[in-house]
N, C-alpha and C positions, 0 to 999 in steps of 0.2 A: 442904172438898173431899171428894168419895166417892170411896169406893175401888173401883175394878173388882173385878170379880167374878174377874178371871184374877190380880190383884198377891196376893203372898204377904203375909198379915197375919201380925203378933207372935203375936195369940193364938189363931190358927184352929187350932192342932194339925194332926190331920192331913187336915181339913176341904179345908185348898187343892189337896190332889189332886183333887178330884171334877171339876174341869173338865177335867185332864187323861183323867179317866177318860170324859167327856162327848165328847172330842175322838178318842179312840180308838176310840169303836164312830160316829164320822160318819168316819171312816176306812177302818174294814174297810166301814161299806155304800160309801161310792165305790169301795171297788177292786171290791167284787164286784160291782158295777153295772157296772164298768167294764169290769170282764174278759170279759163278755160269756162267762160260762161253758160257754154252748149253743155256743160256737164252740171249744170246744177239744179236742173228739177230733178235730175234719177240722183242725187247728194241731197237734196231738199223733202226727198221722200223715202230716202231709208231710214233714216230711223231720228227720234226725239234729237238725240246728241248731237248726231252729224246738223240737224237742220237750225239748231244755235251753235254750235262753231262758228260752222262756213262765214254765215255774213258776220258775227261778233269779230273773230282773227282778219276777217278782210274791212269791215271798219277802224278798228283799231290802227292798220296798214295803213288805212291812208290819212284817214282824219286825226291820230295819236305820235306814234312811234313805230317801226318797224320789229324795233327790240321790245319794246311792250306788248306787240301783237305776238312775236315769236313766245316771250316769255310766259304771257297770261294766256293763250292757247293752246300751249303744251303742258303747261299744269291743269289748266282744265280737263284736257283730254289724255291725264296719265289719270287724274281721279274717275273721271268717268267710265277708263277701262279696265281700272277697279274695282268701280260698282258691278261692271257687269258679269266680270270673272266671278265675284263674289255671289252673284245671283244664281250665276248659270253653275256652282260646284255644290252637290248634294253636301247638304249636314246631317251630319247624324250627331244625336248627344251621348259624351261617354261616358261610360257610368261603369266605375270600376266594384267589383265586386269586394266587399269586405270579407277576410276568413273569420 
């Protein structure tokens, strides 16, 4: 039977890191590919929220978890597009009349 190149062997020392070191720079180039960097001054200057997302979800990305970026960025930005629906919709208070 071979052994993959990714399963930890008895005698490889500290040899079986190299693929995680392999997998960590095809990593940073997808985020940076991804992040479409030419687009983040006109993202960095619409508005408060957008400009702590952006880099908070793409640090997370790389220096955390993918699943923790995905997760703690989409909750952040389902509350914040509640704050703002809730800002942007007129109140009025209703005041029912007593007979």
């Amino acid at each position: 039977m071979a052994a993959s190149p990714f399963s930890p062997r008895r005698d490889a020392g500290n040899r079986d890191a190299a693929p995680c070191v392999d997998l960590a720079g095809i990593l940073f180039t997808g985020c940076w590919y991804m992040a479409e960097l030419r687009q983040w001054p006109h993202i960095l200057h619409g508005g408060r929220t957008d400009a702590f997302l952006l880099p908070l979800a793409f640090g997370l990305t790389v220096f955390v978890d993918l699943t923790w970026a995905i997760s703690i960025g989409s909750l952040l930005a389902m509350i914040f597009f509640v704050k703002r629906i809730i800002e942007a919709t007129p109140q009025k208070p209703v005041i029912e009349e007593l007979p």
